[in-house]
C-alpha positions as CSV (number, residue, x, y, z in Angstrom):
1,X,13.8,-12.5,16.6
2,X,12.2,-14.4,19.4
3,X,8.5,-16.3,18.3
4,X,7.4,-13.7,21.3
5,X,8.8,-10.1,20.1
6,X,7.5,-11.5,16.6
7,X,3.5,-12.2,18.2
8,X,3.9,-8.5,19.5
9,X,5.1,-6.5,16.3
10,X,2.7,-8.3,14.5
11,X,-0.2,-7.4,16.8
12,X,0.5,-4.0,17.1
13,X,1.0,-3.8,13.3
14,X,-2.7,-5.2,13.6
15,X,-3.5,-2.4,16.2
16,X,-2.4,0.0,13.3
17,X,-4.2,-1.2,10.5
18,X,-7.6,-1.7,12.3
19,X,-7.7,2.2,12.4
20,X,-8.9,3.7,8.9
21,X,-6.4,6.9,9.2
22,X,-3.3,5.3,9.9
23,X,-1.7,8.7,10.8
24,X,-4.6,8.9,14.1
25,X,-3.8,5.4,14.8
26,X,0.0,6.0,15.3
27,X,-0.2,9.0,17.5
28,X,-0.8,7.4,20.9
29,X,1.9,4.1,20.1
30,X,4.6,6.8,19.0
31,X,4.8,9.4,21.9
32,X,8.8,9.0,21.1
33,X,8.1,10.5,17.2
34,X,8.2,14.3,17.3
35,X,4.7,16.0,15.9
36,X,3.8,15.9,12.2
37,X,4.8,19.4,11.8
38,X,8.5,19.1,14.1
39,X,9.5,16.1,12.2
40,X,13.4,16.5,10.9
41,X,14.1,14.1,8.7
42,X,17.5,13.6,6.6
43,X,17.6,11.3,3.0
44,X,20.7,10.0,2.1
45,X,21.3,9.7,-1.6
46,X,18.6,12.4,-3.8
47,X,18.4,9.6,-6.8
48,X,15.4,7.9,-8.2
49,X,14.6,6.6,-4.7
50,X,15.8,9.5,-2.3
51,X,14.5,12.6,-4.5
52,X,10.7,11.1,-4.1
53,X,10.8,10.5,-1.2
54,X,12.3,13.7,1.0
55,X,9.9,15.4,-1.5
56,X,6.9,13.6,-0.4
57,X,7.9,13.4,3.2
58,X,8.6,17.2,2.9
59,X,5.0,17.2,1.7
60,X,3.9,16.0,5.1
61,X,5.4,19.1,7.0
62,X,8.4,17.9,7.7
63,X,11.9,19.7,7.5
64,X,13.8,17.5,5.3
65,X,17.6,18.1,3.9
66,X,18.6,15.5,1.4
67,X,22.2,14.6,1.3
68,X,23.9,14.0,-1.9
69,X,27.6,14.1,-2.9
70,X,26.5,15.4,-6.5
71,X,27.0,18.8,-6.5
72,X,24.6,19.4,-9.8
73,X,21.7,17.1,-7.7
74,X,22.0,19.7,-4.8
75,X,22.2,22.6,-6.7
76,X,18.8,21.9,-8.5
77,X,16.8,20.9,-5.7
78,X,17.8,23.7,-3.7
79,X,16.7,25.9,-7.1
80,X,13.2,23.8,-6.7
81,X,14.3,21.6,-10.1
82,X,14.2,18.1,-9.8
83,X,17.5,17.1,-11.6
84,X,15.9,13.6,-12.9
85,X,14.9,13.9,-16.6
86,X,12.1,11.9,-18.1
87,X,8.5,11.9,-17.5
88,X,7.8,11.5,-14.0
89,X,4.3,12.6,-12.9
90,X,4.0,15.3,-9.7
91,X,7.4,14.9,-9.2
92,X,8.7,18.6,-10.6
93,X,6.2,20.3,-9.2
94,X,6.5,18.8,-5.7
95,X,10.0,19.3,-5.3
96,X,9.3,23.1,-6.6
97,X,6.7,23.4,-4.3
98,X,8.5,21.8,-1.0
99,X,11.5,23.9,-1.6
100,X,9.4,27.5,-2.2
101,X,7.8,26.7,0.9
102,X,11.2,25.8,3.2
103,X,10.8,22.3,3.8
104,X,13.0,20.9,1.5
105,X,16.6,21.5,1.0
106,X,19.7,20.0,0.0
107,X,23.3,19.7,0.7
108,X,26.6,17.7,0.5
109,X,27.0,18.1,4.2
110,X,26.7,15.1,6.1
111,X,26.4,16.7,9.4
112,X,23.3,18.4,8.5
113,X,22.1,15.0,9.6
114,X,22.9,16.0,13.1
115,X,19.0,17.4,14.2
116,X,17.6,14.3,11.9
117,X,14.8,12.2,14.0
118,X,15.1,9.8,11.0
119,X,17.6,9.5,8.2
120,X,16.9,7.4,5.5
121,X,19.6,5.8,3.6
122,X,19.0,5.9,-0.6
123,X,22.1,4.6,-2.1
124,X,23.1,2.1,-4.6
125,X,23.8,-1.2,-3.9
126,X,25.4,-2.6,-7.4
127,X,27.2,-6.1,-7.7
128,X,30.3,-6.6,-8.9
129,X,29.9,-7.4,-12.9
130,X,32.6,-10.3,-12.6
131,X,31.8,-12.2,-9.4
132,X,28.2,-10.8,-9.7
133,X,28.8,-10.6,-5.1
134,X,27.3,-7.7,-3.3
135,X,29.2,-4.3,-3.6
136,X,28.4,-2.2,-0.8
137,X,30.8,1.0,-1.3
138,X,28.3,3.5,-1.5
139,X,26.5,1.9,1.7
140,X,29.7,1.8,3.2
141,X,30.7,5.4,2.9
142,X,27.0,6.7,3.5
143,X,26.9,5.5,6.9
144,X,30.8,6.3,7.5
145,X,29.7,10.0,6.8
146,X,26.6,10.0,8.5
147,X,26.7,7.8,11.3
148,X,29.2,9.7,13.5
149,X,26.3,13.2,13.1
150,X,23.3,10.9,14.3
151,X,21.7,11.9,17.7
152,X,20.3,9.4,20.4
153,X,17.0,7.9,19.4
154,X,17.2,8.7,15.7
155,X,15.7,6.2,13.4
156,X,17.4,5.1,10.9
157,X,15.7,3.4,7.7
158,X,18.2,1.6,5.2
159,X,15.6,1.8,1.8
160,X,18.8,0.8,0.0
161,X,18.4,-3.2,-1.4
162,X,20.5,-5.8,0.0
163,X,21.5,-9.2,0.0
164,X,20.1,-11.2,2.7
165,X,21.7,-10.9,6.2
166,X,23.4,-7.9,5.3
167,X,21.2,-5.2,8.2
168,X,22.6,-7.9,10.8
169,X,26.1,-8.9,9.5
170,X,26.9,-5.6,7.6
171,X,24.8,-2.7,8.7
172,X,24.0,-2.9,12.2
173,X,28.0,-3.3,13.2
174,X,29.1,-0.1,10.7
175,X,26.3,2.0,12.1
176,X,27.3,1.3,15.8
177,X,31.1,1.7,14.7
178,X,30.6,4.9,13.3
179,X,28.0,6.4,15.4
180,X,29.4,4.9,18.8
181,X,25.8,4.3,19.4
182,X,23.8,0.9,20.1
183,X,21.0,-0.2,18.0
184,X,18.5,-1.0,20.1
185,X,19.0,1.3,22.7
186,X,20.4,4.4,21.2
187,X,19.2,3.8,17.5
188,X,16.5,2.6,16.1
189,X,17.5,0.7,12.9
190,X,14.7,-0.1,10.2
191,X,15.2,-1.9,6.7
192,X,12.5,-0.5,4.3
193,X,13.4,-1.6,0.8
194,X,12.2,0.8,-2.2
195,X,9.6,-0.2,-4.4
196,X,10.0,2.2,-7.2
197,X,9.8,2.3,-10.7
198,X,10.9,5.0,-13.1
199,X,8.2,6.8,-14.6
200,X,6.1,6.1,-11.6
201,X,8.0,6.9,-8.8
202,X,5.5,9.1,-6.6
203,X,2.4,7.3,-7.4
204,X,4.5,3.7,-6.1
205,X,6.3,5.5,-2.8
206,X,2.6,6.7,-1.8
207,X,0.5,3.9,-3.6
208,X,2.2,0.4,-3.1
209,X,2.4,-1.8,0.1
210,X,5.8,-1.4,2.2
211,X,7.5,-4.4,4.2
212,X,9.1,-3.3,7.2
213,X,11.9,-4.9,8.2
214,X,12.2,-4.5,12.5
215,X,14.5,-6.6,15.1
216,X,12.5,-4.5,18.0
217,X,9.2,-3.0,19.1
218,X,10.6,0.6,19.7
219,X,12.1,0.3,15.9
220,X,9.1,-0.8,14.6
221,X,7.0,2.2,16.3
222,X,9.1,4.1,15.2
223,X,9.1,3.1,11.3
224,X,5.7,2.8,11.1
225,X,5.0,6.4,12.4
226,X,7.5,7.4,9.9
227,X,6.5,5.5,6.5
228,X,2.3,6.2,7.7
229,X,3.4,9.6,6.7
230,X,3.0,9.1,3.1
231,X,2.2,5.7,2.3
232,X,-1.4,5.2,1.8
233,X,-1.3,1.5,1.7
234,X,-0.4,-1.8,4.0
235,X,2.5,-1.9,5.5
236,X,3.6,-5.5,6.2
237,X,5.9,-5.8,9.4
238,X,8.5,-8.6,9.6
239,X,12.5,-8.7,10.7
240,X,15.2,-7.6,9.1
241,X,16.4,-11.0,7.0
242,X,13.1,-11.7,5.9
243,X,12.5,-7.9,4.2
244,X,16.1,-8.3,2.6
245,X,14.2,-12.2,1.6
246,X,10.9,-10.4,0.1
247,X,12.5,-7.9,-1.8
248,X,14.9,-9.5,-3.6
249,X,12.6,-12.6,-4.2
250,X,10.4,-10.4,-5.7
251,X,12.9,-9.2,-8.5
252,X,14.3,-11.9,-9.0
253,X,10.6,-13.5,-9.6
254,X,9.9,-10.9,-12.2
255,X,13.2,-11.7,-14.2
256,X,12.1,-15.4,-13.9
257,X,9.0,-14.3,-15.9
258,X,11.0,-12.2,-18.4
259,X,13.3,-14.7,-19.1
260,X,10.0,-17.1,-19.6
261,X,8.8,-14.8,-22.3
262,X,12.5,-14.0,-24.3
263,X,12.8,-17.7,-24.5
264,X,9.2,-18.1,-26.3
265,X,10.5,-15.3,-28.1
266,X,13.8,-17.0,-29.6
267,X,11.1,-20.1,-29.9
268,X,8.7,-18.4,-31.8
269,X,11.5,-16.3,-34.1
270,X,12.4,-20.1,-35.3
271,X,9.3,-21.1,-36.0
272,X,8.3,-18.2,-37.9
273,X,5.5,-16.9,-35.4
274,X,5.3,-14.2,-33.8
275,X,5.8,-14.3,-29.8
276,X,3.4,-11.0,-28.9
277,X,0.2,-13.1,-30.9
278,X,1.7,-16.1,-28.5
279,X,0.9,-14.0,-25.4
280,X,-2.1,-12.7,-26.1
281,X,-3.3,-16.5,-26.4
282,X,-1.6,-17.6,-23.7
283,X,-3.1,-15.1,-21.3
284,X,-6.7,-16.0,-22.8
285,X,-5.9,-19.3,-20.7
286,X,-7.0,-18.8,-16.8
287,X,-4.3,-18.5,-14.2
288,X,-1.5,-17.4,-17.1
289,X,0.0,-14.1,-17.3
290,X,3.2,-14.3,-20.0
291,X,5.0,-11.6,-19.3
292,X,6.5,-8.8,-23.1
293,X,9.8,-10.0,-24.6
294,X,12.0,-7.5,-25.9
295,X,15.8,-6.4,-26.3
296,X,16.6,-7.0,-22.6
297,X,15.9,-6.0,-18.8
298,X,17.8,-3.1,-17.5
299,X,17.1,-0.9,-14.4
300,X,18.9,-0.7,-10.8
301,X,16.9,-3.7,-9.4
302,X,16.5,-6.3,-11.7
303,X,19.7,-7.5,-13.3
304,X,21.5,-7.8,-9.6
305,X,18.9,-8.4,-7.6
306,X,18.3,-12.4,-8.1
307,X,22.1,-11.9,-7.7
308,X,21.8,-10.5,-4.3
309,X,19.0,-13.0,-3.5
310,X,20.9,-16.0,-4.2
311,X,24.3,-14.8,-2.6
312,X,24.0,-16.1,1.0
313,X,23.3,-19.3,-0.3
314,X,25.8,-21.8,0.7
315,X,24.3,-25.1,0.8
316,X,21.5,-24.6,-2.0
317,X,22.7,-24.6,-5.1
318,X,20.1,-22.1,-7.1
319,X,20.1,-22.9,-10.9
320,X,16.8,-21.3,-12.2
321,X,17.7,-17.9,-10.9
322,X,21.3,-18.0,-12.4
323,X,20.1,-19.5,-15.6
324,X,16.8,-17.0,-16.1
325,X,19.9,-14.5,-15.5
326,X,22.0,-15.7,-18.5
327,X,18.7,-15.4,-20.8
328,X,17.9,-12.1,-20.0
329,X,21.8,-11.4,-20.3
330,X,21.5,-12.7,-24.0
331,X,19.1,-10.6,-25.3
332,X,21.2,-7.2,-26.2
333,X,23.5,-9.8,-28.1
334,X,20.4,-11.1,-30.3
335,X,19.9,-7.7,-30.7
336,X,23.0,-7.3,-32.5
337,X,22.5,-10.3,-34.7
338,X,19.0,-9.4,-35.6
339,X,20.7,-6.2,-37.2
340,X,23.3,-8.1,-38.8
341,X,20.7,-10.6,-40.4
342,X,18.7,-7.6,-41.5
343,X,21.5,-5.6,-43.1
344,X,22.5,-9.0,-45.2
345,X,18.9,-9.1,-46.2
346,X,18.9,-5.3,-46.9
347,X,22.3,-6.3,-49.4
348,X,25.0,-4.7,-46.4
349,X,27.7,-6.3,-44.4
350,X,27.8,-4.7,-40.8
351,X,31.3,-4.2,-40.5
352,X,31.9,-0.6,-42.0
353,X,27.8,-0.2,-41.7
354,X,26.3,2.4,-39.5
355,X,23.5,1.5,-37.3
356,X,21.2,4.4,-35.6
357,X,20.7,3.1,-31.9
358,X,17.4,4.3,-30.6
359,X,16.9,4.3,-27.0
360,X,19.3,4.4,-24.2
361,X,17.4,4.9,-21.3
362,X,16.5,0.9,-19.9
363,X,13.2,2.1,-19.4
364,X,11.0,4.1,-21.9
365,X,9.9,7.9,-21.4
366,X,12.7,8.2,-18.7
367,X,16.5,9.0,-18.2
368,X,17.2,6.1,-16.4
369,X,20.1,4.3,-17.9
370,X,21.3,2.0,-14.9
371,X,21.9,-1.3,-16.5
372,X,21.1,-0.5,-19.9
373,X,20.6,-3.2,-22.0
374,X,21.6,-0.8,-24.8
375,X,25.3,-1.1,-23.5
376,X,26.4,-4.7,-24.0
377,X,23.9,-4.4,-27.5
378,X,26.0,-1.2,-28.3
379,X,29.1,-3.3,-27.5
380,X,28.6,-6.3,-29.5
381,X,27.7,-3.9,-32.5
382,X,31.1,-2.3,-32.3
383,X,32.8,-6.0,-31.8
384,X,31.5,-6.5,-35.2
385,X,32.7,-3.6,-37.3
386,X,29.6,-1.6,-36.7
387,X,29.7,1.9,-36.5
388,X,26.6,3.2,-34.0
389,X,24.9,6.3,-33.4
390,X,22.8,7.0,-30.6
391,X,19.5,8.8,-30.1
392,X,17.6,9.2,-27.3
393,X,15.0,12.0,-26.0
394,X,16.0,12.0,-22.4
395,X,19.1,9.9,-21.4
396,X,22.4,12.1,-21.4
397,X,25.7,11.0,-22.6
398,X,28.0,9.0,-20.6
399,X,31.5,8.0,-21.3
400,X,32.2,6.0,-24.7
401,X,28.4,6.6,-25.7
402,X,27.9,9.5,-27.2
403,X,23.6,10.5,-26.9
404,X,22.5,12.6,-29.8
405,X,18.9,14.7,-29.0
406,X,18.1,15.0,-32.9
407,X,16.7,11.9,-34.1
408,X,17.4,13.1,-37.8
409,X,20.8,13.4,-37.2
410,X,21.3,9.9,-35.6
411,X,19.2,7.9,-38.8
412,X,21.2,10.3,-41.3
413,X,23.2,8.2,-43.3
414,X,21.8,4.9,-41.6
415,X,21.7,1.0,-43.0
416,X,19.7,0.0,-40.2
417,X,17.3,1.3,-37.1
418,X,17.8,-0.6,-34.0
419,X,15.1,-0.1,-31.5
420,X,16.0,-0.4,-27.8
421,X,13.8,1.0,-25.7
422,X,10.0,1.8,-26.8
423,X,10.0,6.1,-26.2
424,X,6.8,7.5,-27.1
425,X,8.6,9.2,-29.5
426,X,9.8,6.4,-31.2
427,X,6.1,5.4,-32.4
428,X,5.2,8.6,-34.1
429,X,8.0,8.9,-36.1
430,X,7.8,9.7,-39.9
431,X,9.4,6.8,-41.1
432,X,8.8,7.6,-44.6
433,X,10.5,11.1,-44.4
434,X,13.5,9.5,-42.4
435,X,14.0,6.5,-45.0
436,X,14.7,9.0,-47.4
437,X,18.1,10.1,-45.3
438,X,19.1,6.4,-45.1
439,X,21.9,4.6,-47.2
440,X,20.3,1.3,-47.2
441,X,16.8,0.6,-45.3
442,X,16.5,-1.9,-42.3
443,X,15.0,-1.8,-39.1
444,X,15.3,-3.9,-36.0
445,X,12.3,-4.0,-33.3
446,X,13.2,-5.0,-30.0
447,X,10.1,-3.7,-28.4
448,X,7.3,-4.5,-30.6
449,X,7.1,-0.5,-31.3
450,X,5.8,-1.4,-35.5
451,X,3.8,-3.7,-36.9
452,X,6.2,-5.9,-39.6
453,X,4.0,-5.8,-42.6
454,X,3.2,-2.1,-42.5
455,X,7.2,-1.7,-42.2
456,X,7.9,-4.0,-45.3
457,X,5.1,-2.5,-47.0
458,X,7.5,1.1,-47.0
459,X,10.5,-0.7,-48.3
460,X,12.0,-1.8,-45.2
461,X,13.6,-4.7,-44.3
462,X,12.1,-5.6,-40.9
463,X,13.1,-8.1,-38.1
464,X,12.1,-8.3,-34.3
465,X,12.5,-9.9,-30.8
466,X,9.9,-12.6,-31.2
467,X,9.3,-12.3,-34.8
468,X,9.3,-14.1,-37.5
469,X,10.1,-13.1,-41.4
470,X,8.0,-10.4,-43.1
C-alpha cells in the first residue's frame, strides 16, 4: 500500500476511535453499509470461530445465515442448539435466543450468500503434518462455493488464519476468479484474523482488540462499520500482509514461551525440583512471566501457526520457531515415558498394561480436540504395548480413539492414570474409591492437577511434567 493510502486509513481509523460509541462514529464514514437493523450478513464455516460470531452479529439486528457443509451443525442451530460441547459462557443461550427471534439461521446452501452485504469466511486453515506448508482446501472450496453468489459491493472478511501474503497471492485472485468480480471496485476484501479461545469464545470476539487488515479506504470503511458491531475494543487498522504478520507472530510467540517453560520442566524433572515452585519464583522477579508446563500444546492455532509464520520465508533461515516447535512436539512422547517409568516403579511392564487416558479435549472444560496432544501421547502408548482407555467429559469419539463418558469405566482395571488435559472434573475425583478398581496403582500428572505427596500418601505411585520423585 502506498505511504499515502496508509496516512489516510490510519487517520480515519483515528477519526473512529476519537468518538466514545464507535457505532455513532461510523454512521456518517459508512453511508455504503446498510442500517443496523437491514444488515445481511453470511458466515462461512459455524465452528468455534463462525458459530460466535453470526450469533453475536445476529445479536446486533442483523439477518445472518451461517453456511456450513455439516449437516448436524445446521440442523442444531436452526433448532436454536449450539452444536459445540463444553463450557462456553452465553454462547447457548445466544444462539437460542437469535434463532427464536429470526435473525439467525443456517444452511448448507451457499447461494443463500447471494443478499449478503458481508460474508465472512470461518474455515480451517491446517498445514500439511509432513511438509508442515500451508493447506488451504477448505479456503479453497469456501470461496469456490461462495464467490460466484456474492453481489456488487459486498464485503468480504477472510477471519480464517493464513500464512503471510496469502490475501494477495491466494485470496484476492480466487475471489475475483470465482465471483468475476474486482476487488477494489466491486468487492471489498478485508483480512480480520480470529482471536478466540475455547471456553471463552464470546467474551474474546466482543472483548479483545481486532487488527484489520485493508489494501483500500472503501474496504476499510467498510470492515470497520462491520466488526464496530460487536467488538467493544480497539481495532488496529493496517494492510493485508502485515495482519497475516501480527497474527501469526502472535502464536507463534506464545509457543515460544511454552516451549521456554517445558524445557525448565524436563530441567527441573532431572534435578529433582519441581518446575510449577520454579515459576512462581521466577515470576516474583520483575519483567518475568514463565509461562505452565504440561503434557503439550494443542488447539487450531498454535501447533501450525509459527508454521504458517515462518513459511514465506525464503532468505531467513528461522531456527527458534522451528526448534520451540520440536519441544512442544515432544511433550505427549514424555508423556508416555513418564507412564512407563511409573508403572516399573509401581512393579508393571507397559506392554500388555492398561493405561486410563484422561482428557482428550486439547483444552480443558471444552470439546475441542483439534491438535490434541492426547493423540501422538495415545500413539506412542500403543507403540509400546500399551493398552489405553479413554475418558473424557466432553470430547466425542473420533476414529481409532474410542472416548468413554464414565470415568469408572475407563480407570476399571487400570495400572496407571495419565492425565492429559486438566477438566474440572478431573480434580474432584475420589481417588481413593477409584484405586480400589485398579490392578496396580500409578498416576501420571501432565497438568499439575494433584499435589505429589498427598498422591503417595494414598498409595500411589506418582510422577509429573516438571516433577521430581515423591
Amino acid at each position: 500500500m502506498a505511504p499515502a493510502a496508509t496516512k489516510a486509513l490510519c487517520a480515519l481509523a483515528r477519526r473512529v476511535r476519537s468518538f466514545s460509541n464507535s457505532h455513532i462514529a461510523l454512521k456518517p464514514l459508512c453511508a455504503a453499509v446498510p442500517s443496523e437493523r437491514s444488515v445481511k450478513v453470511a458466515v462461512v464455516g459455524l465452528g468455534y470461530v463462525g458459530l460466535p460470531l453470526a450469533a453475536a452479529v445476529a445479536a446486533t439486528g442483523a439477518n445472518v445465515v451461517g453456511i456450513d457443509i455439516d449437516p448436524e451443525k445446521v440442523e442444531s442451530v436452526n433448532a436454536g442448539r449450539s452444536p459445540l460441547r463444553g463450557h462456553e459462557p452465553g454462547l447457548d443461550d445466544l444462539v437460542r435466543e437469535q434463532v427464536a427471534k429470526g435473525r439467525l439461521r443456517a444452511s448448507m446452501d451457499p447461494k443463500t450468500a447471494s443478499s449478503a452485504d458481508v460474508v465472512a469466511v470461518c474455515v480451517e486453515t491446517p498445514i500439511d503434518p509432513a511438509t508442515h506448508d500451508p493447506s488451504y482446501k477448505a479456503l479453497k472450496v469456501a470461496i469456490a462455493e461462495v464467490g460466484p453468489h456474492l453481489k456488487s459491493g459486498a464485503l468480504v472478511s477472510i477471519e480464517s488464519t493464513l500464512a503471510p501474503g496469502t490475501m494477495d497471492g491466494f485470496v484476492r485472485p480466487a475471489l475475483e476468479r470465482a465471483s468475476r468480480r474486482t476487488v477494489g471496485r466491486d468487492l471489498h476484501l478485508v483480512h480480520c484474523p480470529e482471536r478466540l479461545t475455547a471456553g471463552k469464545l464470546l467474551h474474546h470476539l466482543t472483548e479483545l482488540p481486532r487488527v484489520l487488515g485493508a489494501n483500500d479506504r472503501p474496504a476499510l470503511r467498510k470492515g470497520l462499520a462491520f466488526y464496530a458491531r460487536f467488538v467493544k475494543a480497539e481495532i488496529h487498522p493496517t494492510d493485508w500482509t502485515t495482519a497475516e504478520v501480527v497474527k501469526t507472530a502472535e502464536n507463534a510467540y506464545w509457543d515460544v514461551q511454552i516451549a521456554f517453560a517445558n524445557e525448565v520442566a524436563l530441567i527441573s524433572e532431572e534435578l529433582g525440583v519441581d518446575a510449577y515452585r520454579v515459576r512462581e519464583l521466577v515470576n516474583t522477579c520483575p519483567y518475568r512471566m514463565m509461562l505452565i508446563p504440561g503434557a503439550g500444546v494443542g488447539g487450531h492455532c498454535i501447533p501450525k501457526d509459527p508454521w504458517l509464520l515462518v513459511s514465506p520465508a525464503v532468505q531467513t533461515k528461522p531456527e527458534l520457531i522451528p526448534t520451540a516447535r520440536e519441544v512442544n512436539d515432544f511433550m505427549p512422547r514424555r508423556m508416555a515415558r513418564l507412564v512407563e517409568e511409573a508403572l516399573a516403579a509401581a512393579g508393571r511392564k507397559i506392554k500388555g498394561a492398561r493405561v486410563a487416558v484422561l482428557g482428550f479435549a486439547y483444552r480443558e472444560n471444552t470439546d475441542d480436540t483439534r491438535n490434541t496432544p492426547a493423540k501422538p501421547m495415545i500413539q506412542e502408548l500403543r507403540r509400546r504395548g500399551a493398552d489405553v482407555a479413554i475418558h473424557d467429559p466432553f470430547a466425542r469419539s473420533e476414529r481409532g480413539y474410542a472416548v468413554l463418558r464414565d470415568v469408572k469405566a475407563a480407570l476399571r482395571g487400570a495400572d496407571c492414570v495419565a492425565i492429559v488435559t486438566a477438566h474440572d472434573a478431573y480434580r474432584t475425583l475420589d481417588l481413593k474409591t477409584l484405586r480400589r478398581g485398579m490392578r496396580h496403582h500409578a498416576i501420571v500428572d501432565g497438568r499439575n492437577v494433584y499435589a505429589g505427596p498427598d498422591i503417595v500418601k494414598m498409595g500411589f505411585v506418582y510422577r509429573g511434567i516438571g516433577k521430581g520423585q515423591f
